[in-house]
C-alpha positions as CSV (number, residue, x, y, z in Angstrom):
1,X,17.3,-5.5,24.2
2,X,16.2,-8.8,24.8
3,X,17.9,-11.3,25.8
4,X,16.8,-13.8,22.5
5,X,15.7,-10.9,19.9
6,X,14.7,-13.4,17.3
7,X,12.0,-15.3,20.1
8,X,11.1,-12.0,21.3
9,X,9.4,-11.8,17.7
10,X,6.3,-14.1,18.7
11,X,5.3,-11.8,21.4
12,X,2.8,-9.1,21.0
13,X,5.4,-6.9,22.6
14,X,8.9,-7.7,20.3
15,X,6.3,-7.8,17.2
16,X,4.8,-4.5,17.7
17,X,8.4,-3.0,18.5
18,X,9.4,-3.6,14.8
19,X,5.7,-3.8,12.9
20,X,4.1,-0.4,14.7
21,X,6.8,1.6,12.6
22,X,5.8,-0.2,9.5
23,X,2.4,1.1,10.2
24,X,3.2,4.7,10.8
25,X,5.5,4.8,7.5
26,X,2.3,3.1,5.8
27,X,0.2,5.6,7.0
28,X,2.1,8.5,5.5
29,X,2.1,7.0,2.2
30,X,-1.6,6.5,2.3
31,X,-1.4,10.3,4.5
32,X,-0.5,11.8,2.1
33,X,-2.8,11.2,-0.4
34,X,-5.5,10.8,2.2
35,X,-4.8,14.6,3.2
36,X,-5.3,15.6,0.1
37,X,-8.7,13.5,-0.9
38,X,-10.0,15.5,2.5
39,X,-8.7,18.9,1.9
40,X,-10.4,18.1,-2.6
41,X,-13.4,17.1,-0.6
42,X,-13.8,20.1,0.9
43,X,-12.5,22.0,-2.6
44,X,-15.3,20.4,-4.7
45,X,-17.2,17.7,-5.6
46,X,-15.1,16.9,-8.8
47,X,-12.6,16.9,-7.1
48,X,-13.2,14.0,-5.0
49,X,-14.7,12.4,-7.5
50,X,-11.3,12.4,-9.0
51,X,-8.9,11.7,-6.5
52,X,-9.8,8.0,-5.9
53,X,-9.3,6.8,-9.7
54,X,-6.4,9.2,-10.2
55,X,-4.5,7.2,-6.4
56,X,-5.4,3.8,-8.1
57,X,-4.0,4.3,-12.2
58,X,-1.0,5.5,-10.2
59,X,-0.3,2.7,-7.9
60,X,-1.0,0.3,-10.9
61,X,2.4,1.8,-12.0
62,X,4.4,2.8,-8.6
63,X,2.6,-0.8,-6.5
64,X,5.2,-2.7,-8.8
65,X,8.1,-0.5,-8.0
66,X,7.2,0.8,-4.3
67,X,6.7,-3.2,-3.4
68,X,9.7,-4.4,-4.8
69,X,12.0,-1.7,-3.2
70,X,10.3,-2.4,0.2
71,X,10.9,-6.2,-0.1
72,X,14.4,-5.0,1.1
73,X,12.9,-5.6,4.5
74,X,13.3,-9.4,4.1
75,X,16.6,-9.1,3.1
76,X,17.9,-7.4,5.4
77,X,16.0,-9.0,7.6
78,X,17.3,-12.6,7.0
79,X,20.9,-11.3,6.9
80,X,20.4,-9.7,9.8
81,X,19.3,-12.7,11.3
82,X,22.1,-14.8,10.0
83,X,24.6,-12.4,11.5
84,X,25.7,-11.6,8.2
85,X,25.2,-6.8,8.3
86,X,27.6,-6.2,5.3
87,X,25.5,-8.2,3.2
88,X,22.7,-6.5,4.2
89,X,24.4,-3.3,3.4
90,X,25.0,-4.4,0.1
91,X,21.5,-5.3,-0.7
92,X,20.3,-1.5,-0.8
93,X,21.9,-0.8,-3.9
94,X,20.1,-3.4,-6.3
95,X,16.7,-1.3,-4.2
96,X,18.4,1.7,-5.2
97,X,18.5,0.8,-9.1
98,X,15.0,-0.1,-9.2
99,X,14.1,3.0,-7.7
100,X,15.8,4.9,-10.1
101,X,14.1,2.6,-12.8
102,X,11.0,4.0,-10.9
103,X,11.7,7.5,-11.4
104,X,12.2,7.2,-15.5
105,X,9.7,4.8,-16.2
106,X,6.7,7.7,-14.4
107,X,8.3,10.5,-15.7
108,X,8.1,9.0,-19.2
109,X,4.1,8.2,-18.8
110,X,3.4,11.9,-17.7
111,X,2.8,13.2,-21.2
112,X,0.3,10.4,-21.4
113,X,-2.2,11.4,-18.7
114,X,-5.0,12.2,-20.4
115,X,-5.0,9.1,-22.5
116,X,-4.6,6.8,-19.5
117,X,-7.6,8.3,-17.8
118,X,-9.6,8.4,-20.7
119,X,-10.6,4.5,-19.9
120,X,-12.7,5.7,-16.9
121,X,-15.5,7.6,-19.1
122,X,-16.4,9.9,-16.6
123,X,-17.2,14.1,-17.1
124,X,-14.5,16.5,-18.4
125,X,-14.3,18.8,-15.3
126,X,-13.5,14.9,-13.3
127,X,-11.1,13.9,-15.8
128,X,-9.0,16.6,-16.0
129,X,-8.6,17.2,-12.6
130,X,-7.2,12.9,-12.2
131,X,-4.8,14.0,-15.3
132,X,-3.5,16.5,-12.9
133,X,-3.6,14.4,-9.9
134,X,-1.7,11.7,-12.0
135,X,0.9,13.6,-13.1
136,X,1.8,14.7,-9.6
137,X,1.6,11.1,-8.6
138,X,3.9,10.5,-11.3
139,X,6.4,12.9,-10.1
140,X,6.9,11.4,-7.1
141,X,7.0,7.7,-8.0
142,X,11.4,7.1,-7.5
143,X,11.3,9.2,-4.4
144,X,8.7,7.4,-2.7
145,X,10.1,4.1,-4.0
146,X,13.8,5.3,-2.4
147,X,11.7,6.0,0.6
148,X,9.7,2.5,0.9
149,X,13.4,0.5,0.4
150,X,14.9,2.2,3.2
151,X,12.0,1.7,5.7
152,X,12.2,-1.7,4.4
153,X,16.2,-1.8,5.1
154,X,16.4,0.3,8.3
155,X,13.3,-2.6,9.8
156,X,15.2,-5.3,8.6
157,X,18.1,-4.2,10.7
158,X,16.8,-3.6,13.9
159,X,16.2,-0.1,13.7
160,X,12.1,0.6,13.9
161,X,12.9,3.7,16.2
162,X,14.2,5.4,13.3
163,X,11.4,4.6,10.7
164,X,9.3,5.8,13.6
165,X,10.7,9.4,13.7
166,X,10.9,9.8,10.0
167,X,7.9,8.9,9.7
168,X,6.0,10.9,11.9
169,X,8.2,14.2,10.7
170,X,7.1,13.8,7.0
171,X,3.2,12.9,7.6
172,X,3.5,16.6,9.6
173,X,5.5,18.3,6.9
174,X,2.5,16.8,4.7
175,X,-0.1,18.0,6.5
176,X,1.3,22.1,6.8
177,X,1.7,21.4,3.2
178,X,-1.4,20.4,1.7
179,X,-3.4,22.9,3.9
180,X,-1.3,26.3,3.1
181,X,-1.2,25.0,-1.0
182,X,-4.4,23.9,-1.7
183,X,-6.5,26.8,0.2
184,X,-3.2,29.6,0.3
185,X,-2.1,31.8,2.5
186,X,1.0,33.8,3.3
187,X,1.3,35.5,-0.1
188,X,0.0,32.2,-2.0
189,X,-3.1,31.6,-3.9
190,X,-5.0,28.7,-3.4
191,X,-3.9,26.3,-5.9
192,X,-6.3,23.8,-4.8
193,X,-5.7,20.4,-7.0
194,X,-2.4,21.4,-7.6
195,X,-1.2,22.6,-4.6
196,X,-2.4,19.0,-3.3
197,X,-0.1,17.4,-5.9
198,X,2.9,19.5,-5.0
199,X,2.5,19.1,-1.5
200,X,2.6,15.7,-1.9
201,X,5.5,15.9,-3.9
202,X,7.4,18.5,-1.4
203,X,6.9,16.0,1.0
204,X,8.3,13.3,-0.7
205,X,11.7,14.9,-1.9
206,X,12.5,15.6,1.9
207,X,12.1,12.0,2.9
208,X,13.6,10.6,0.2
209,X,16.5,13.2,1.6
210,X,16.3,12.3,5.1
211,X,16.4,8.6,4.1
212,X,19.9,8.9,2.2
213,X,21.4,11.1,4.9
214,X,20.6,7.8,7.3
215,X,21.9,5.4,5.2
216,X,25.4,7.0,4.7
217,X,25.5,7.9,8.3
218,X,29.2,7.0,9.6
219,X,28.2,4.8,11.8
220,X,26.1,3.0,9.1
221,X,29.1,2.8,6.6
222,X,31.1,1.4,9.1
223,X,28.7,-1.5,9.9
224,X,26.8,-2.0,7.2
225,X,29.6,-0.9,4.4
226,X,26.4,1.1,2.9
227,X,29.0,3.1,0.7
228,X,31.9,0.4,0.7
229,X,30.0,-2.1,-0.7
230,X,28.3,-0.4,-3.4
231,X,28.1,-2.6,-6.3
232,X,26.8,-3.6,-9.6
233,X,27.1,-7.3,-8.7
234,X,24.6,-8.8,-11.6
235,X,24.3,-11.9,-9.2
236,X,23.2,-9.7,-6.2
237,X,21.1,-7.8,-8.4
238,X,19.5,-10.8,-10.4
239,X,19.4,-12.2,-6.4
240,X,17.4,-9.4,-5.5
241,X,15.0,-9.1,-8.5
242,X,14.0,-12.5,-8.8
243,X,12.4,-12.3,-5.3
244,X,11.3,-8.5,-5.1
245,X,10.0,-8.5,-8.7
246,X,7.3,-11.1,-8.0
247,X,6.7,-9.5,-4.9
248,X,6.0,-5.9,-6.7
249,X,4.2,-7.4,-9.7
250,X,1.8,-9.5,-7.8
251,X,0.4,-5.8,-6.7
252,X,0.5,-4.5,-10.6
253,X,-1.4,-7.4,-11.4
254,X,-3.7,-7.6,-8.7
255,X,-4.6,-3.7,-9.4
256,X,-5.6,-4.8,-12.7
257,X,-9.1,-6.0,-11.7
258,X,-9.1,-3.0,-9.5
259,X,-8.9,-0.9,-12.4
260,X,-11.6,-2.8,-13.9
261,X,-13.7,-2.9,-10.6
262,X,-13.7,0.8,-10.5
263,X,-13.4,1.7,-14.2
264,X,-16.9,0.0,-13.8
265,X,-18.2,1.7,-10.9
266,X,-17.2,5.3,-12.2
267,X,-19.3,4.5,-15.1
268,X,-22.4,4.5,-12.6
269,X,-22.5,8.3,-12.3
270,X,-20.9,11.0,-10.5
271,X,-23.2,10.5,-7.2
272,X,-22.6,7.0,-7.2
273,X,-18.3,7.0,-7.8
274,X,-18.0,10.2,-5.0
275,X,-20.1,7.9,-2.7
276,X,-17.6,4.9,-3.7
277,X,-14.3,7.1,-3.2
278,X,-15.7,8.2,0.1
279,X,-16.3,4.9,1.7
280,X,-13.1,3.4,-0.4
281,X,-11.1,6.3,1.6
282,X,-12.2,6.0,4.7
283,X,-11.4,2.0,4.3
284,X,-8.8,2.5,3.4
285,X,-7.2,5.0,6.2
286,X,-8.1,1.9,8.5
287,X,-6.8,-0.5,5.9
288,X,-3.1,0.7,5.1
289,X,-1.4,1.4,8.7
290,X,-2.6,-2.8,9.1
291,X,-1.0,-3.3,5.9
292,X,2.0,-1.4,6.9
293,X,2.0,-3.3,10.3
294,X,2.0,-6.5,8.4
295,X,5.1,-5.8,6.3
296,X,6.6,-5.8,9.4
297,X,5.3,-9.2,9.8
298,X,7.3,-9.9,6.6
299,X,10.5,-8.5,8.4
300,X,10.2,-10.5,11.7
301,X,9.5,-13.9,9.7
302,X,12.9,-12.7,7.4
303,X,14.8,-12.7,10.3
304,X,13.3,-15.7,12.0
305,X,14.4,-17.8,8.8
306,X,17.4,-16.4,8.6
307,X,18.2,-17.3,12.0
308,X,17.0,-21.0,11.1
309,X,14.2,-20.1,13.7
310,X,10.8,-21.5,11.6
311,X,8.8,-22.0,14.7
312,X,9.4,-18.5,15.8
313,X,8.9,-17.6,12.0
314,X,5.2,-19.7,12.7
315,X,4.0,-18.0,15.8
316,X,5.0,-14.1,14.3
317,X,2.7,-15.2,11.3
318,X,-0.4,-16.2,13.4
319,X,0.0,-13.2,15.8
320,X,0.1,-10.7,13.2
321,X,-3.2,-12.0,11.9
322,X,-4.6,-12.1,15.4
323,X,-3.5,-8.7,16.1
324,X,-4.4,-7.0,12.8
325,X,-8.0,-8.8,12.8
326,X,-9.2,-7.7,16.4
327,X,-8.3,-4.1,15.1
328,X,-10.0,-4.6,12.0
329,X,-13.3,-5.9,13.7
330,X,-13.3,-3.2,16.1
331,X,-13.0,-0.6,13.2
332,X,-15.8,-2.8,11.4
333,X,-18.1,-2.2,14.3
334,X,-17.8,1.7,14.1
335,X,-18.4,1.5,10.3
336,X,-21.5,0.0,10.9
337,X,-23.4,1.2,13.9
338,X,-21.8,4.6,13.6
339,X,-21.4,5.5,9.8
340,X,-22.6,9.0,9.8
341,X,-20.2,10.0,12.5
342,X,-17.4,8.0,10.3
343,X,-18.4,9.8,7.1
344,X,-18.9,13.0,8.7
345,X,-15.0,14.7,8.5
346,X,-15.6,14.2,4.5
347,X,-19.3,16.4,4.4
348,X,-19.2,19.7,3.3
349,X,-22.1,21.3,3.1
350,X,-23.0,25.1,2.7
351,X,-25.6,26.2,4.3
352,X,-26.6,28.9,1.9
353,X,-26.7,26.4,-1.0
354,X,-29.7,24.0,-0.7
355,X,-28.5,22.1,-4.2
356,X,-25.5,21.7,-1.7
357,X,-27.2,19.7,0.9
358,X,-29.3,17.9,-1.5
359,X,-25.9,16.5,-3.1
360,X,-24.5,15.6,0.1
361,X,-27.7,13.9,1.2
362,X,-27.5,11.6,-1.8
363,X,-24.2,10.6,-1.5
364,X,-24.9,9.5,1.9
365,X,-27.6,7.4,1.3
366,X,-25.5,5.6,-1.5
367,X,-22.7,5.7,1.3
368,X,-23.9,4.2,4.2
369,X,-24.4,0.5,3.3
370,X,-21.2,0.5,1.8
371,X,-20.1,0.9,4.9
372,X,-21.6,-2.9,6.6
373,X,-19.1,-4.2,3.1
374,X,-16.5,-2.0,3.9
375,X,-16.4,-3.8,7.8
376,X,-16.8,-7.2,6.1
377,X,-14.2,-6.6,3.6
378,X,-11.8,-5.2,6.3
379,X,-11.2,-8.4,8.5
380,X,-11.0,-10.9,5.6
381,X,-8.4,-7.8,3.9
382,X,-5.8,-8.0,7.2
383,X,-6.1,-12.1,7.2
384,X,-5.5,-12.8,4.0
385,X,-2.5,-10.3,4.1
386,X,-0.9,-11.6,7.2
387,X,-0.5,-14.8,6.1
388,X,0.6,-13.2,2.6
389,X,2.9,-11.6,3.5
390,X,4.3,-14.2,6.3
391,X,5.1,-16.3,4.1
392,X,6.8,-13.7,1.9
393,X,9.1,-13.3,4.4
394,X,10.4,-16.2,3.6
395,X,10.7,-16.0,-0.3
396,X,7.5,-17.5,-1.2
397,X,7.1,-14.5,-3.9
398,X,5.9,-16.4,-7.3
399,X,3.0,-18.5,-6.3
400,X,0.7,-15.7,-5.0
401,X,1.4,-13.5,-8.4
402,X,0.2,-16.0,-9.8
403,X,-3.1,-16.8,-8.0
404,X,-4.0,-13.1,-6.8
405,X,-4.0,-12.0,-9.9
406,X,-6.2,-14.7,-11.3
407,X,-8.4,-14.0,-8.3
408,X,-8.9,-10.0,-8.3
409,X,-9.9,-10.7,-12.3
410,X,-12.3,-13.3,-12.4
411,X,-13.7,-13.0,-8.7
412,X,-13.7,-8.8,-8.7
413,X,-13.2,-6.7,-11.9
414,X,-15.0,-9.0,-14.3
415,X,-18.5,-9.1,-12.3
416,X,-18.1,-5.6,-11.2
417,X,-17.6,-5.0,-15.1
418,X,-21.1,-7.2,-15.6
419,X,-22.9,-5.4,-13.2
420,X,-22.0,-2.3,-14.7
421,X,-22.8,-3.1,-18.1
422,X,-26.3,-4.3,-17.3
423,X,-27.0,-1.3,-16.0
424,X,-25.6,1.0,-18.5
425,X,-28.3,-1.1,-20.7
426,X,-30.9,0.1,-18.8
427,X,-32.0,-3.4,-18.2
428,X,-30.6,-3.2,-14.3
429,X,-34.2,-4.0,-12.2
430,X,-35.7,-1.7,-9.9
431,X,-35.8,-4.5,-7.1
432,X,-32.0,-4.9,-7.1
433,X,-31.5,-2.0,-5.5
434,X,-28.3,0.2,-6.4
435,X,-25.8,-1.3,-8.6
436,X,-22.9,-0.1,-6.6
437,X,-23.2,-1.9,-3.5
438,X,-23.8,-5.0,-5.8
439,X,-20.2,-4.2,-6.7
440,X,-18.7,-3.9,-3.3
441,X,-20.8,-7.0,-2.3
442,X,-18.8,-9.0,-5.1
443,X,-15.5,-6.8,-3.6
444,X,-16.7,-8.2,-0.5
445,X,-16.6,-12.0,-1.5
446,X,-13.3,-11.5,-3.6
447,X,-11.6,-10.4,-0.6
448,X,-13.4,-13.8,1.8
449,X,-11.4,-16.3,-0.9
450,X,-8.0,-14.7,-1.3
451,X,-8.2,-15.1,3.0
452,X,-9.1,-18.7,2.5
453,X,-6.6,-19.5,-0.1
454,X,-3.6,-17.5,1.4
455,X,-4.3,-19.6,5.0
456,X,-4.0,-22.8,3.1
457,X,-0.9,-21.5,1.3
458,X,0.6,-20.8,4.8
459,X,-0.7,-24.2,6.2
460,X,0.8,-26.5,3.7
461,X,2.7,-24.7,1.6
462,X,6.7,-25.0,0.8
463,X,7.7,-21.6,2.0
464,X,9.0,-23.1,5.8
465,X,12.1,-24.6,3.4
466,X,12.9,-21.3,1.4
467,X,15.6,-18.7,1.9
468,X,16.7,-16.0,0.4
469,X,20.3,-15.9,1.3
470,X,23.0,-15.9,-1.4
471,X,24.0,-20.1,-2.6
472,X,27.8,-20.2,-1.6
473,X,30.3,-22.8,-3.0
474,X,31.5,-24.7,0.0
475,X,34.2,-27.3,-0.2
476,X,33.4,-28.3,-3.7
477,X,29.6,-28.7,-2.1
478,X,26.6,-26.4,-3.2
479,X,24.9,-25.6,-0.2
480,X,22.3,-22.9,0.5
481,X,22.6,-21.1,3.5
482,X,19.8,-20.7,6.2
483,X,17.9,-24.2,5.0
């Protein structure tokens, strides 16, 4: 342990100690749909083309719920910095409520599947096999939101060993899963899009399990009163929402105009949406272990406020972007120079069907400059995020609701929309070239402003004087702690 903790923060070193967890349990999340979008790959081509749009209707529901739950981190996190571990015990069970609010609010939207994909237009065989994927999705939504608050809760703490090990267990558990379900074997048949669903779903439950057995650990009742302080305090719980709400609805509203970015690329075609899922996942396997690193971010500035420690709270904020961007770049790089080799775990091909090949070959060349965007996209993605979530570590929740979502609709779904529509015309000209990498060049500038805006929101914005520590009465005096 070091001997100052909270200054140990600002070093690669302390900041990697307690983000690298926040990776790995990232990386499961996005595993475990990742697995299955590679194993459906390699099950059919509607199948991949289904998988993408089917992950992104169901985040629009479980981003709200999944983000606020994990924006336990930063309470924990400043009450942990404030010396103050019952409190932070007591702030899992306002988590816990809105993970069971999770679980309802999915299960109830199940029967609606087909209707809810109906707005991407695309074949029947594609459609009913994201109805399926949805529901599955929906299944899982309060277990993996039970999951996301306790890594949030066990970072905030101290703890990044254990989110570690959990971690790493369930992405292996996921991966023995998806394989034996979707393809069978040992007595079962292969189930293919639904076996990927219940994997995903298997996994899930025994997380969600391991996670509770941690929190009501003895030693963890004894010093955090996980059990003792169980409450219904509406203060603690109003406390909690009014923070973590914002926090979870900025991503619902965000994923808005990427509903409408990709509602309007699957109306390009088959080809053209399986060449966009393709690239999208591969992004995005580099994309979400940063983002998970960068929640950590969110933890270390939590408990650098809450230690009244705002230069430390500074310097974790501008190494997390400096760490997360040289990654990025380097991943860029490969994207670029090497993109067959990237693409390559994704193609299929079988060799005694020609039409096979053909189809392959087509995606490809729709795939590979997507994948000079994809690099672009990538550093400006990590930037804007580090200093998004630094200074949501804090408690500076409401203004970027506010602006992202303004900026993912006007800047991202609405042209994509545009550039759709012209070409479902037939007016789209020959010289433009495809119409989907004109939508991932305007994904491409969407994702350059959000960086610029979010640095000058953590240049000169408020968020240096916030806290999210409980306002005590104090001699007659209202004071609020941590300020």
């Amino acid at each position: 342990m070091p001997a100052d903790p909270i200054a140990s923060l600002a070093t690669t070193r302390g900041l990697l100690r307690l983000a690298l967890p926040f990776a790995a349990v990232s990386g499961l999340g996005y595993f475990l749909h990742f697995i299955n979008r590679l194993f459906l790959s390699w099950w059919s081509t509607e199948a991949l083309a289904a998988a993408m749009p089917a992950g992104f209707l169901a985040w629009t529901v479980q981003g709200f719920f999944i983000m606020s739950a994990g924006y336990l981190g930063a309470f924990a996190g400043q009450h942990h910095g404030a010396g103050e571990p019952r409190e932070a015990g007591a702030m899992a069970w306002p988590m816990m409520a809105i993970a069971a609010l999770a679980g309802a609010c999915s299960l109830a939207l199940i029967p609606c599947r087909h209707a809810l994909v109906g707005m991407f237009g695309t074949e029947p065989a594609v459609a009913a096999a994201m109805a399926e994927l949805f529901a599955w999705y929906m299944a899982e939504t309060g277990l993996i939101t039970l999951s996301a608050g306790l890594t949030g809760f066990f970072g905030g703490i101290g703890r990044p060993g254990i989110v570690l090990v959990v971690s790493l267990a369930s992405c292996a558990l996921s991966i023995v899963l998806n394989h034996w379900l979707i393809f069978g074997g040992l007595g079962v048949p292969a189930l293919g899009i639904t076996g990927a669903g219940l994997a995903t779903l298997l996994a899930s439950l025994a997380t969600a399990a391991t996670w509770l057995a941690l929190l009501f650990a003895p030693g963890m009742r004894r010093e955090f009163a996980t059990w003792s302080g169980r409450n219904c305090d509406p203060r603690r719980l109003w406390r909690f929402a009014s923070y973590a709400m914002p926090r979870g609805a900025t991503e619902v509203l965000e994923m808005l105009g990427f509903l409408v970015f990709n509602g309007a690329v699957s109306h390009l075609g088959t080809q053209p949406l399986a060449a966009h899922n393709l690239v999208f996942s591969i992004y995005l396997m580099v994309m979400v272990p940063l983002l998970g690193l960068l929640n950590g971010v969110t933890v270390a500035v939590g408990q650098a406020v809450g230690a009244g420690r705002i230069p430390v709270a500074e310097a974790v904020i501008r190494r997390g972007a400096w760490i997360t961007a040289g990654v990025a770049a380097a991943a860029g790089l490969a994207f670029g120079l090497a993109p067959d080799l990237v693409l390559s775990p994704y193609v299929a091909v079988d060799p005694a069907d020609p039409a096979s090949a053909a189809r392959w070959r087509g995606l490809l060349d729709l795939a590979r400059p997507l994948m000079w965007l994809a690099a672009a996209a990538m550093l400006a993605d990590v930037i804007q995020f580090a200093f998004r979530c630094g200074v949501q570590g804090a408690g500076d929740t409401r203004w970027p609701l506010v602006v992202l979502t303004v900026c993912a609709l006007l800047l991202m779904g609405l042209p994509a929309a545009a550039i759709s529509a012209v070409q479902q015309a037939g007016t789209w000209p020959a010289w433009a070239g495809s119409p989907l990498h004109w939508c991932w060049a305007v994904f491409t500038g969407y994702v350059w402003v959000v960086a610029g805006v979010m640095w000058l929101r953590w240049r000169h914005g408020p968020w240096r004087a916030m806290s999210l520590r409980e306002e005590k009465e104090e001699g007659g005096r209202r004071k609020e702690e941590g300020r």
